[in-house]
C-alpha positions as CSV (number, residue, x, y, z in Angstrom):
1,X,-23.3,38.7,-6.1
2,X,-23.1,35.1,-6.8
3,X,-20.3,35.5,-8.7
4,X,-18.2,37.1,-5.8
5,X,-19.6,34.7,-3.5
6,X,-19.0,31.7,-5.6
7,X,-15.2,32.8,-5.5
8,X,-15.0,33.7,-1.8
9,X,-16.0,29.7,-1.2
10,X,-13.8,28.4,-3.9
11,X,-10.9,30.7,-2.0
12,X,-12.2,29.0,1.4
13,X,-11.6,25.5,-0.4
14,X,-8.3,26.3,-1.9
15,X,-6.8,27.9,1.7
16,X,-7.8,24.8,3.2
17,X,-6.1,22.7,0.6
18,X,-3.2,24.9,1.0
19,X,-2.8,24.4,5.0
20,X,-2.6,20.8,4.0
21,X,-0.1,20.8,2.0
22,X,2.2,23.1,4.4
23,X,1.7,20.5,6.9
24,X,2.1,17.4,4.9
25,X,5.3,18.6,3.5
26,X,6.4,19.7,6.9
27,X,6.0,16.4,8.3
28,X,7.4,14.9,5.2
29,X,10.6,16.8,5.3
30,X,10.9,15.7,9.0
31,X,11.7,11.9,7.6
32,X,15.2,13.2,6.8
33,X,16.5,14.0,10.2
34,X,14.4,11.0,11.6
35,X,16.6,8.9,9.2
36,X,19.8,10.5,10.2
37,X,18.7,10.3,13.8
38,X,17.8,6.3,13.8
39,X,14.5,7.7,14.9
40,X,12.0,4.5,13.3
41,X,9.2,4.7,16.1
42,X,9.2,8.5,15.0
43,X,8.8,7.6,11.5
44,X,5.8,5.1,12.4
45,X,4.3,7.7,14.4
46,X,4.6,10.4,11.5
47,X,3.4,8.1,9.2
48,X,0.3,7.5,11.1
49,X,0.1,11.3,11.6
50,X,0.0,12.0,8.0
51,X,-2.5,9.7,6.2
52,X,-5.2,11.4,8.6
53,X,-3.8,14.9,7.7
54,X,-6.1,14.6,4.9
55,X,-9.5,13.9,6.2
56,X,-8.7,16.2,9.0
57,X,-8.0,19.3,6.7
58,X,-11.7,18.1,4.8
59,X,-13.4,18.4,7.9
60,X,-11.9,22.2,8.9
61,X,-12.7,23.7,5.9
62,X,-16.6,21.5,5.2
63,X,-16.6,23.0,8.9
64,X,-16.1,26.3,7.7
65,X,-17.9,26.7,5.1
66,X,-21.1,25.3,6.9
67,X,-20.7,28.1,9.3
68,X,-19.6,31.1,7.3
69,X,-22.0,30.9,4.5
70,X,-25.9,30.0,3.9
71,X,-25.5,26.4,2.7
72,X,-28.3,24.0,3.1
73,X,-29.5,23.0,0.1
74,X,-27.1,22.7,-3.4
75,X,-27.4,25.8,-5.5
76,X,-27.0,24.8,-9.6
77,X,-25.7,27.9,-10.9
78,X,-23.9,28.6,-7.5
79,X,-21.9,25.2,-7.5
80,X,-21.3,25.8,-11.2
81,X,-19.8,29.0,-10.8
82,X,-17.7,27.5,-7.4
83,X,-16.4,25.0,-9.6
84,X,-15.3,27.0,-12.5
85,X,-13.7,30.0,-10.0
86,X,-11.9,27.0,-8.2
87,X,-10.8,26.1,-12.0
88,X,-9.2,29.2,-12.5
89,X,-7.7,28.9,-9.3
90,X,-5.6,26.1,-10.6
91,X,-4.2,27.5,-13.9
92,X,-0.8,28.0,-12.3
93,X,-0.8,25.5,-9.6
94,X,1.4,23.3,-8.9
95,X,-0.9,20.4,-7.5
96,X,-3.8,20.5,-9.4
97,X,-5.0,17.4,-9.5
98,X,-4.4,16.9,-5.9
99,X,-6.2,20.6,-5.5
100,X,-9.5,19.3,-7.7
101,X,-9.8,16.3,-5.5
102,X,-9.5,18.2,-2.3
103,X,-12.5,20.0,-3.6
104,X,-14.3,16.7,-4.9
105,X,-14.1,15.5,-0.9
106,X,-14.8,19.0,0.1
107,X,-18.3,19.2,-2.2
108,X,-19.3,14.8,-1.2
109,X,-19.6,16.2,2.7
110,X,-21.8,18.6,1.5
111,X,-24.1,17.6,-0.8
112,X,-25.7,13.8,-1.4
113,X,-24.4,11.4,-4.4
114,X,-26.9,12.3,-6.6
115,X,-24.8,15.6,-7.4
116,X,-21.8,13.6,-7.9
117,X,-21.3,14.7,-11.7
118,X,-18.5,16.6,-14.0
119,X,-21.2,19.7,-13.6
120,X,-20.2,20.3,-9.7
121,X,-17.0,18.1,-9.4
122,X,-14.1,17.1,-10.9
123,X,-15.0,13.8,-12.1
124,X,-13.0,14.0,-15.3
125,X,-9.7,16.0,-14.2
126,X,-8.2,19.1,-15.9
127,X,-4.8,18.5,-14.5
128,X,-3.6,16.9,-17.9
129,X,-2.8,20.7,-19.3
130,X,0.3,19.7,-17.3
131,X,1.4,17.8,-20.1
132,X,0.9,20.6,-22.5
133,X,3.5,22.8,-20.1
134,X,7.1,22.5,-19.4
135,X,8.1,19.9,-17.3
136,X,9.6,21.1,-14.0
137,X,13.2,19.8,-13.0
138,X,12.8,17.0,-10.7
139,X,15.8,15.0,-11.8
140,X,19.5,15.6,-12.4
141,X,21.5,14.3,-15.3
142,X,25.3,13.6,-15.0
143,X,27.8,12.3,-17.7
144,X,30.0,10.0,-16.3
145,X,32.9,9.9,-19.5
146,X,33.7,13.6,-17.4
147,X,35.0,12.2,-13.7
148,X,35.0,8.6,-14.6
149,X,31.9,6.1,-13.6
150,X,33.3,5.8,-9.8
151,X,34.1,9.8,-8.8
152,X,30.5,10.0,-11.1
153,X,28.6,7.7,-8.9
154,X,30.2,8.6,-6.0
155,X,29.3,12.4,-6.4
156,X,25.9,11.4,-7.1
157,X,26.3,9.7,-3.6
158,X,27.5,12.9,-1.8
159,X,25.0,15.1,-3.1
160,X,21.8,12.9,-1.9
161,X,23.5,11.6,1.9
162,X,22.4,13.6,4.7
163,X,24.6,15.5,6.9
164,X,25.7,11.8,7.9
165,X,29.2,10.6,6.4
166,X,29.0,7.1,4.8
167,X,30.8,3.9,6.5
168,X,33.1,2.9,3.3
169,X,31.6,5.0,0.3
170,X,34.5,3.6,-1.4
171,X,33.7,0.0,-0.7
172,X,30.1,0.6,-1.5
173,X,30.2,2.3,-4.9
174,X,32.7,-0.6,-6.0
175,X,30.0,-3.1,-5.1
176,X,27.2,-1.4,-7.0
177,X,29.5,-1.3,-9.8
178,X,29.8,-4.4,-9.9
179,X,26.4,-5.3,-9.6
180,X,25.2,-2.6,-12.3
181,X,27.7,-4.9,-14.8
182,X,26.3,-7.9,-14.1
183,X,22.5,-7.4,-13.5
184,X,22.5,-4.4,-16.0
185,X,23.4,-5.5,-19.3
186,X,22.0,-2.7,-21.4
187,X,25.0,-0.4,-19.7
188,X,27.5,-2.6,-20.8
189,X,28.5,0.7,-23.2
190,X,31.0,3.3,-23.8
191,X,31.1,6.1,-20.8
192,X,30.4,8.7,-23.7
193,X,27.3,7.0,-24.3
194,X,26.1,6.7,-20.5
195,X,23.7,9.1,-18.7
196,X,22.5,8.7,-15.2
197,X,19.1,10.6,-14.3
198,X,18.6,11.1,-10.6
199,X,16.0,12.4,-8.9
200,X,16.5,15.5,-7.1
201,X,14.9,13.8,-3.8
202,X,15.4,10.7,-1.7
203,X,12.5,8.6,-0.9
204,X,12.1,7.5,2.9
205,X,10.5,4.7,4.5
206,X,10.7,2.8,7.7
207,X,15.0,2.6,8.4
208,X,15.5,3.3,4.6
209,X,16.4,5.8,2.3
210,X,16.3,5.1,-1.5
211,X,17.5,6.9,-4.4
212,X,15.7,6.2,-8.1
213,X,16.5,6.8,-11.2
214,X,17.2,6.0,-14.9
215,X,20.2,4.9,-16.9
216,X,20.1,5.8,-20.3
217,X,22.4,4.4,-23.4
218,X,21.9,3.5,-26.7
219,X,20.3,0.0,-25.4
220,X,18.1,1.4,-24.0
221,X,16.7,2.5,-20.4
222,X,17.5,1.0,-17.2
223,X,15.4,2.0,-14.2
224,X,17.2,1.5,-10.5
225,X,16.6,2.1,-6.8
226,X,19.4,2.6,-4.8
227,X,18.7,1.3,-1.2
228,X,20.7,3.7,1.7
229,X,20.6,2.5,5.1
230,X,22.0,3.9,8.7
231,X,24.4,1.2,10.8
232,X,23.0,3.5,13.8
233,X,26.5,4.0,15.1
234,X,26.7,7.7,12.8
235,X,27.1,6.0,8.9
236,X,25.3,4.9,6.1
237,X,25.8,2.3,3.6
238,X,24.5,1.7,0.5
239,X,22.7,-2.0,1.1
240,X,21.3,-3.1,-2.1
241,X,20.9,-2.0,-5.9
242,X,17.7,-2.8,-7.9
243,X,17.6,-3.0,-11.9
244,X,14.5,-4.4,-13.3
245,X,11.0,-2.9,-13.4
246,X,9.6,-6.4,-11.5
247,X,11.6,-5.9,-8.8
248,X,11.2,-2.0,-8.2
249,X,7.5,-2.6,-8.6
250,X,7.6,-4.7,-5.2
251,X,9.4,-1.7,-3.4
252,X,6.7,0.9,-4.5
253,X,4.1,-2.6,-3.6
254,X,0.6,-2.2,-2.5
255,X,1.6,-4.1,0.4
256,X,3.8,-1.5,1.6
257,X,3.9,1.7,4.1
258,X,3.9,4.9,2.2
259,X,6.9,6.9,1.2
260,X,8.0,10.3,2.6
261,X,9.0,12.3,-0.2
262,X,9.4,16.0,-0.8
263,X,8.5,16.6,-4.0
264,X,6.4,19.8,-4.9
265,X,5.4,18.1,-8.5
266,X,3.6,15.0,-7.9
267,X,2.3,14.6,-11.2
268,X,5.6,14.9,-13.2
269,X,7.2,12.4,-10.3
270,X,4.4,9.7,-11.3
271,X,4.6,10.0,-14.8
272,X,8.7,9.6,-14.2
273,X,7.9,7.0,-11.7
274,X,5.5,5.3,-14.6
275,X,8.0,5.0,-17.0
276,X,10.2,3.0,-15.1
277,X,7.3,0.3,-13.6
278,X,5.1,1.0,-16.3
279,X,3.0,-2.4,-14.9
280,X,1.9,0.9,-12.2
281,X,-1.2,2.6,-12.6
282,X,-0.9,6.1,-11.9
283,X,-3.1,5.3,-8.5
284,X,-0.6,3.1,-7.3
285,X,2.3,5.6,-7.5
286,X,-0.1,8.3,-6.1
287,X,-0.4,6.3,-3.0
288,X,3.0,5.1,-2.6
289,X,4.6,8.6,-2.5
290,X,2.2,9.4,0.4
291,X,-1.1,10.8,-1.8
292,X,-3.3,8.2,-1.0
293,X,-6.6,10.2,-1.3
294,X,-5.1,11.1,-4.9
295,X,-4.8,7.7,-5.7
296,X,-8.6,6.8,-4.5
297,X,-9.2,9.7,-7.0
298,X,-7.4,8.1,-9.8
299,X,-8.3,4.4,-9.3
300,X,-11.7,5.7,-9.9
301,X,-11.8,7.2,-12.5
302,X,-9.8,4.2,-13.9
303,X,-12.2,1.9,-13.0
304,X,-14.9,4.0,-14.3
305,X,-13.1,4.1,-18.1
306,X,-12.7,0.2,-17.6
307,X,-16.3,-0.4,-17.4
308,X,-17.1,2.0,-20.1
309,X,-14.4,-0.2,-21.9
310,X,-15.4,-3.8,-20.9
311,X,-18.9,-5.8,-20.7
312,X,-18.4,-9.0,-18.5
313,X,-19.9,-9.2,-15.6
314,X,-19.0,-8.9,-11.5
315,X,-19.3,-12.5,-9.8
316,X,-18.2,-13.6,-6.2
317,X,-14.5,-13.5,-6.3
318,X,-12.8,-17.2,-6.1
319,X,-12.4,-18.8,-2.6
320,X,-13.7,-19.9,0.9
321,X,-16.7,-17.4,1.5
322,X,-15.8,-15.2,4.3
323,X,-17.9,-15.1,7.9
324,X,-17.8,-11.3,8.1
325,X,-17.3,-10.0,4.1
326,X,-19.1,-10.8,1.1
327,X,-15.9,-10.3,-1.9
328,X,-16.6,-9.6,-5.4
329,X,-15.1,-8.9,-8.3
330,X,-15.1,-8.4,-12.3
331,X,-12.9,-10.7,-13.9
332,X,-11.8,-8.3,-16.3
333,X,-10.2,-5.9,-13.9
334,X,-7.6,-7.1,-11.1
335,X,-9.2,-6.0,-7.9
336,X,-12.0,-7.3,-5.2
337,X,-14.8,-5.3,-3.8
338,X,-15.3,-5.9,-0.1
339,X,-18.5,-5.1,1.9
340,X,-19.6,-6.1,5.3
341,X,-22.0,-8.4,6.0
342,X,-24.8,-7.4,8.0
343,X,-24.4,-10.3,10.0
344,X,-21.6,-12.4,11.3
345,X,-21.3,-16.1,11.7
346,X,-21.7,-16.9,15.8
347,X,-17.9,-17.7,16.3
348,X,-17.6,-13.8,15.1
349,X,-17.8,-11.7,18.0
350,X,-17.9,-8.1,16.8
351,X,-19.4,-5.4,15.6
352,X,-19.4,-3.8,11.9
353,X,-17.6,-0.9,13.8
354,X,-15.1,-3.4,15.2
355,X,-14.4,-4.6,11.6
356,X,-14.0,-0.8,10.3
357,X,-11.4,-0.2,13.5
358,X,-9.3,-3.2,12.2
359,X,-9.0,-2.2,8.8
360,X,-8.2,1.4,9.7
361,X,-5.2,0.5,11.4
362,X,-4.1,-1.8,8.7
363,X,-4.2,1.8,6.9
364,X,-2.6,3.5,9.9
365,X,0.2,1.0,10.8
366,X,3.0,-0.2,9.0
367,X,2.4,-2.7,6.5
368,X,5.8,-4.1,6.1
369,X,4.8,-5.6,2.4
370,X,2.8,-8.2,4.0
371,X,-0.7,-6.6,4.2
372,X,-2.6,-5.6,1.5
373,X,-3.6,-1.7,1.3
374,X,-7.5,-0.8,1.1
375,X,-9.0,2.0,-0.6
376,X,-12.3,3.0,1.5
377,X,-15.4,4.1,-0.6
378,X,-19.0,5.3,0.0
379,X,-22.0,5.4,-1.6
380,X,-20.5,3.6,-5.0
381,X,-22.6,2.9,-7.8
382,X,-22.6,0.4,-10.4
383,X,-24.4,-0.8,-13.0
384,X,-26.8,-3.1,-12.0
385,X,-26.9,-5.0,-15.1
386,X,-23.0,-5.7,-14.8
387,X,-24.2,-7.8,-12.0
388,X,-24.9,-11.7,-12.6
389,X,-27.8,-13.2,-10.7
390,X,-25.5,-15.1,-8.4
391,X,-24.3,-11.9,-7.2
392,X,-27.3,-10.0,-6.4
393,X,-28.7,-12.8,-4.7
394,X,-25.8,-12.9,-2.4
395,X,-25.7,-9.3,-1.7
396,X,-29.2,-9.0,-1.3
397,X,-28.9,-12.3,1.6
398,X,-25.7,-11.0,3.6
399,X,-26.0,-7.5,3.1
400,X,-29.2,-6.0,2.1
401,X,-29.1,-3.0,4.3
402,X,-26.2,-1.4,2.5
403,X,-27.1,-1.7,-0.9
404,X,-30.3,0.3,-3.0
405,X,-31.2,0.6,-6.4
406,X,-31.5,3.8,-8.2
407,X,-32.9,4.4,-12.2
408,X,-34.5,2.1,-14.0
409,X,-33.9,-0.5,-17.7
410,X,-30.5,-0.1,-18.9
411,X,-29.4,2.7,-16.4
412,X,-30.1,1.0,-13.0
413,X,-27.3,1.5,-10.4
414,X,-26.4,-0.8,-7.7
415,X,-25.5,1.5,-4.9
416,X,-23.0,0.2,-2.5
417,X,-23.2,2.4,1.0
418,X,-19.6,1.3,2.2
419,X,-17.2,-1.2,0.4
420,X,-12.9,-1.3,0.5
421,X,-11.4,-2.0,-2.9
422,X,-7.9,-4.1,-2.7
423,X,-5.5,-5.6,-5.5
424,X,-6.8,-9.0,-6.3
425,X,-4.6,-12.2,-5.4
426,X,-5.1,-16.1,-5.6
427,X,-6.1,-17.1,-2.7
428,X,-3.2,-19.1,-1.1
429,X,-5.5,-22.1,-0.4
430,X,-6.3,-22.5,-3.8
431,X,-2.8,-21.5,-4.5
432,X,-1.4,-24.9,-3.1
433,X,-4.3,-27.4,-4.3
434,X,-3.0,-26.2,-8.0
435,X,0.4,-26.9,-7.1
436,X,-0.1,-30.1,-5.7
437,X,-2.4,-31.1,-8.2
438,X,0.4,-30.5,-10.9
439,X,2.9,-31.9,-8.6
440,X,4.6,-28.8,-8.3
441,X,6.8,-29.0,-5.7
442,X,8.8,-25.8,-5.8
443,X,5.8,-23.8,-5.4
444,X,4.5,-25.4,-2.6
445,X,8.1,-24.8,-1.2
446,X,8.2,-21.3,-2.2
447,X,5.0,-20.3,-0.4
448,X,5.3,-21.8,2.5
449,X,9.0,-20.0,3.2
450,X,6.7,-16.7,2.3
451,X,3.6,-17.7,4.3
452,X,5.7,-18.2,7.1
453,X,8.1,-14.8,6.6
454,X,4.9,-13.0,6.2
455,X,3.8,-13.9,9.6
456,X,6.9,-13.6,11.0
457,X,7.0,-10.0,9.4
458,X,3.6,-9.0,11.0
459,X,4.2,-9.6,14.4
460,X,7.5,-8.3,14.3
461,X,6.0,-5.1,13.7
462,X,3.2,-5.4,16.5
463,X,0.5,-7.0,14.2
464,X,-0.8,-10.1,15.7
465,X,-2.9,-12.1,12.2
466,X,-5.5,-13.7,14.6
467,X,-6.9,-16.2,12.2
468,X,-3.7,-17.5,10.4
469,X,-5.8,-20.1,8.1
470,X,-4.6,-20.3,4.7
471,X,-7.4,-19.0,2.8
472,X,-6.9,-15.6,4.6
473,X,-3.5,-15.3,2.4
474,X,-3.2,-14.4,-1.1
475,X,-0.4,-14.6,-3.6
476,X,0.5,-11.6,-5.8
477,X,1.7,-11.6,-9.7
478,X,4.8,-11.9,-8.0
479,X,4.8,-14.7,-6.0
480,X,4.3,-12.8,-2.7
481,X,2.4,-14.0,0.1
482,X,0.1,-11.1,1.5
483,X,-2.2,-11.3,4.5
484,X,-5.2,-9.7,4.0
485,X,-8.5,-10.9,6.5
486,X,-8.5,-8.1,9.0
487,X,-11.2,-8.9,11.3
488,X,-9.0,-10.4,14.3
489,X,-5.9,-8.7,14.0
490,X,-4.6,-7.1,17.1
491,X,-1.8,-5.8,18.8
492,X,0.8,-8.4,19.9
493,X,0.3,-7.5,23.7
494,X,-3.1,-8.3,23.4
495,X,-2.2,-12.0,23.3
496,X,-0.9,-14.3,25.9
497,X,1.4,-17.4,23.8
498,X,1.5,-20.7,25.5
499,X,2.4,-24.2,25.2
500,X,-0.1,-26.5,25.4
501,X,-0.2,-28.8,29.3
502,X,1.1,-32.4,28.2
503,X,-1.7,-34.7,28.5
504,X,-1.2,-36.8,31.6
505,X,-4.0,-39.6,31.4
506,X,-5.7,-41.9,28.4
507,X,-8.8,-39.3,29.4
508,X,-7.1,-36.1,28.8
509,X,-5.3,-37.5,25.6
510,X,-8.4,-38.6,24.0
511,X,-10.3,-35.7,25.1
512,X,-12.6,-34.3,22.3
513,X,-12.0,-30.5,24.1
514,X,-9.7,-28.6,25.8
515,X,-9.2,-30.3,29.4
516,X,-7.1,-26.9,30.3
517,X,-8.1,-24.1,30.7
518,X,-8.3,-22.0,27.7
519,X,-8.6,-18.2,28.7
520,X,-9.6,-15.4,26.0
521,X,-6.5,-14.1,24.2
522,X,-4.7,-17.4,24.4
523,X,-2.9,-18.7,21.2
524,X,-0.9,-22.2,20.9
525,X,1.6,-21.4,18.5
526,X,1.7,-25.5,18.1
527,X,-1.9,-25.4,16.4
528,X,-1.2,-23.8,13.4
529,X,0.2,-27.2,12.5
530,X,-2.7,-28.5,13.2
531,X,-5.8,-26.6,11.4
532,X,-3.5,-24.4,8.9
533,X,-0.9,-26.8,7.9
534,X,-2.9,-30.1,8.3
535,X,-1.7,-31.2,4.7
536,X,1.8,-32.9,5.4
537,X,3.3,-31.8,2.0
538,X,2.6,-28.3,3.5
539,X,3.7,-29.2,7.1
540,X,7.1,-30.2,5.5
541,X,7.6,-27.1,3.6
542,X,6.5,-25.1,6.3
543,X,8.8,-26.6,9.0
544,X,12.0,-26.7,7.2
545,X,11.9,-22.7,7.5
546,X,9.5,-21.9,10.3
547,X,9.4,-24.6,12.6
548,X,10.4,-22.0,15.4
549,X,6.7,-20.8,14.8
550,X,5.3,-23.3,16.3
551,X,7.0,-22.6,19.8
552,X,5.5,-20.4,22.2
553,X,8.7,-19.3,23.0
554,X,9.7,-17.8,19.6
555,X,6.0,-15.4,19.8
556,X,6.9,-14.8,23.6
557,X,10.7,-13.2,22.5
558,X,8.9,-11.3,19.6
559,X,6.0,-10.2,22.1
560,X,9.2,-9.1,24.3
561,X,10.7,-7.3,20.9
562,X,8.0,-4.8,20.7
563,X,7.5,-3.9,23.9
564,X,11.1,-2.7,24.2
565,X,10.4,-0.9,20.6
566,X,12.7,-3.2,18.8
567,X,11.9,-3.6,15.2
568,X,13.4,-6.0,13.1
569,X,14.9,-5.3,10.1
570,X,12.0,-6.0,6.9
571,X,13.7,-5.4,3.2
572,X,11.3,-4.7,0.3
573,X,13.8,-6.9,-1.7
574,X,15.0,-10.2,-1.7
575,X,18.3,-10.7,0.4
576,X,20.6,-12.2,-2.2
577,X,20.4,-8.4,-3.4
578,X,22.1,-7.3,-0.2
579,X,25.7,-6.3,-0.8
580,X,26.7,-7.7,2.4
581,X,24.9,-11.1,1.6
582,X,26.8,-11.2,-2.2
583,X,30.3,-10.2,-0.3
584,X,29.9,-13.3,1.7
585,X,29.2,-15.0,-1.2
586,X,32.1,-13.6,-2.9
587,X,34.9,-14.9,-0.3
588,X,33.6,-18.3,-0.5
């Protein structure tokens, strides 16, 4: 009996992983017409749609099962049996690993941590028989010594556009050409000795569509992204062409909205994916193809290998202590651990639920590659003695009623109740003492234009930073400014931008406060001169970019934006890449 009831709840789990895949890919597949149809608040919407799809499909079938069949407490041999009946489940699947974690999430809202173990989940995966099978066709290769290099790329065009027609295909592929020649020095070969491998789907996101793929020629390999984009009046263009590893790697960035793309075999698309930005984890291409939950599954069970691998210790991470979160991290491995404190400094008004609501709509909204992306755990545990004193001093002041011990000696765990895992950066504070101290003016130059394009990024896209001190900002490996302190962000019509009353009399000039009155929700644009840019060599740098952030009337027009749903235009690449920006260039 156990047996045949061990496989009627391991079919339950697997019918409820299969209604979430129909309706992820059917929401997926919708980003194509959306694109053709210039439809972007659509595509935000959808995107918000789909990272709860997830979580929502858990909840049905935990739902389910708790009412179809006598669970209460956890049955060894039962579970045992579940588990290895799902297994065989998966033999011939297609998604298996995103199947076994389904069932991982499935099993945690059933049964407490102390079950959490290879015996009754999938902690260690068996989705790596893939690699033993033949790998499905997700890419196309064409010869271009056949039609030539043009009619070749332009086919390869024609076959990905949509049922839209393209502006000046023949302009466009000429461009690219010449860009691939210059940028792309390992093609510089014989047509014989060319071959282009395209993947058989186009990636969407936001206004753009993007083709990838690989070149390959005695020389070597040469990874691109093709950026597609629709001039709204019923054409596309090809806007940009991307050849280096780096610079695909901020596309597929951390900081970034998830992709729509309808691919059936998302372990063969990462490992692809991989060998092109092999500086990506497996987790990060998990998540930026829209399987985020697959990439909390992955980054996991990295992280756990890593500490298996390495012995140094966690410590608080570097930087201003927050009022709200306690941040830690191991040196060792590039991410910070985030918890809430159980109480905030007075100037904090909120709640711990407040704090959770802001970073879920970090998750939910569009980051624009200016936010970083969290991963959201429970009930984490780590080894205590991985933990310097420092640490558990800290976490034991700020934030005791989260954390417990379990085990004793060697095998003591730290339990963490809640925490959110990002990609570690230097703190942009700390960022600019270095490069002041070492007189390096450049990089004081260069993050300044990208603190300043990062705010003006975020609130273009309805994200109001709140507190826009410099210690709130990190800079990534590649020299990105990211915002990443969620606790006052808001929507921009939440805010009311003025300009501050012109003092009047020697009293009001010399006043110590405010001598207006200051209602909640105002913001002076002209103060962030003041207490985030109070270091001139910064002011400098700051103003020769941005000084039209520090008018009222430049957060008023962008306030004005969003409520008549415009969106700017935000590129996940630089734009001297921009074809338009090197023809200019060209007929100077």
């Amino acid at each position: 009996m156990k047996n045949e009831l061990a496989l009627t709840i391991a079919t339950t789990i697997i019918n409820g992983f299969e209604r979430h895949v129909a309706l992820f890919t059917e929401l997926t597949q919708s980003a194509r017409e959306r694109f053709q149809q210039c439809q972007w608040n659509e595509i935000h919407r959808a995107a918000r749609a789909r990272t709860t799809f997830y979580d929502d499909r858990v909840t049905e079938t935990f739902n389910h099962i708790k009412e179809n069949f006598d669970i209460s407490a956890l049955d060894n041999a039962l579970w045992q049996q579940v588990k290895g009946a799902y297994s065989d489940l998966l033999i011939n699947h297609k998604q298996p690993e995103l199947a076994e974690t389904f069932y991982n999430s499935v099993f945690c809202h059933l049964f407490e941590r102390k079950y959490y173990n290879n015996d009754y989940i999938f902690v260690e995966s068996t989705a790596h028989r893939l690699d033993d099978k033949e790998s499905p066709e997700i890419y196309t290769s064409y010869q271009p010594e056949v039609l030539g290099l043009k009619q070749t790329i332009c086919d390869i065009m024609n076959n990905h556009r949509t049922v839209i027609p393209f502006e000046n295909l023949d302009r466009d592929v000429d461009a690219l050409i010449n860009t691939f020649r210059r940028q792309a020095h390992k093609t510089r070969v014989k047509l014989e000795d060319l071959q282009f491998d395209i993947l058989n789907f186009t990636f969407y996101r936001n206004k753009g569509a993007y083709l990838i793929g690989r070149v390959l020629s005695p020389a070597g390999e040469t990874p691109f992204i093709v950026a597609v984009l629709n001039n709204e009046k019923g054409g596309l263009y090809l806007d940009a062409l991307l050849t280096t590893s780096e610079s695909m790697a901020v596309v597929f960035g951390f900081a970034r909205a998830y992709f729509f793309v309808d691919c059936q075999h998302p372990y063969a698309l990462v490992n692809f994916l991989q060998g092109l930005m092999p500086h990506k984890t497996k987790a990060d291409l998990y998540s930026a193809i829209g399987f985020h939950k697959q990439g909390k599954t992955q980054f996991y069970r990295d992280f756990l290998n890593h500490l298996d691998s390495s012995d140094d210790q966690f410590e608080l991470a570097a930087g201003i202590k927050g009022m709200v979160m306690s941040v830690f991290t191991l040196p060792s491995y590039p991410y910070v651990f985030k918890i809430i404190k159980d109480k905030f400094s007075p100037s904090k008004n909120m709640t711990k639920k407040d704090v959770k609501g802001k970073y879920r709509l970090v998750k939910l909204h569009d980051r624009v590659g200016r936010m970083a992306d969290t991963m959201e755990y429970s009930e984490v545990a780590f080894p205590k003695k991985r933990f310097n004193e420092e640490l558990l001093a800290e976490l034991q002041k700020v934030a005791s009623s989260i954390i417990r011990y379990e085990g004793a000696g060697e095998e003591e765990l730290l339990i963490i109740e809640h925490v959110y895992i990002e990609r570690r950066m230097v703190p942009l504070n700390l960022y600019l003492i270095d490069a002041l101290k070492n007189k390096e003016q450049e990089k004081i130059d260069n993050a300044m234009f990208g603190y300043g394009e990062a705010i003006k990024q975020l609130i273009s896209a309805d994200i109001f930073p709140g507190d826009m001190l410099l210690k709130n900002f990190g800079v990534t490996r590649h020299g990105r400014v990211i915002f990443y302190d969620y606790d006052e962000i808001t929507y921009m019509n939440e805010v009311n931008f003025r300009e501050k009353p012109k003092a009047i009399t020697e009293e009001q000039l010399y006043a110590s406060e405010p001598w207006y009155t200051v209602l909640p929700g105002d913001m002076f644009p002209e103060e962030i001169a003041t207490f985030a840019l109070a270091n001139p060599s910064y002011l400098k740098a700051f103003k020769i970019h941005h000084q039209d952030l520090l008018t009222a009337s430049y957060w008023q027009q962008c306030q004005q934006d969003v409520a008549n749903g415009i969106y700017k235009s935000v590129f996940p690449y630089p734009e001297k890449y921009r074809f338009c920006h090197q023809t200019k260039l060209a007929k100077q």
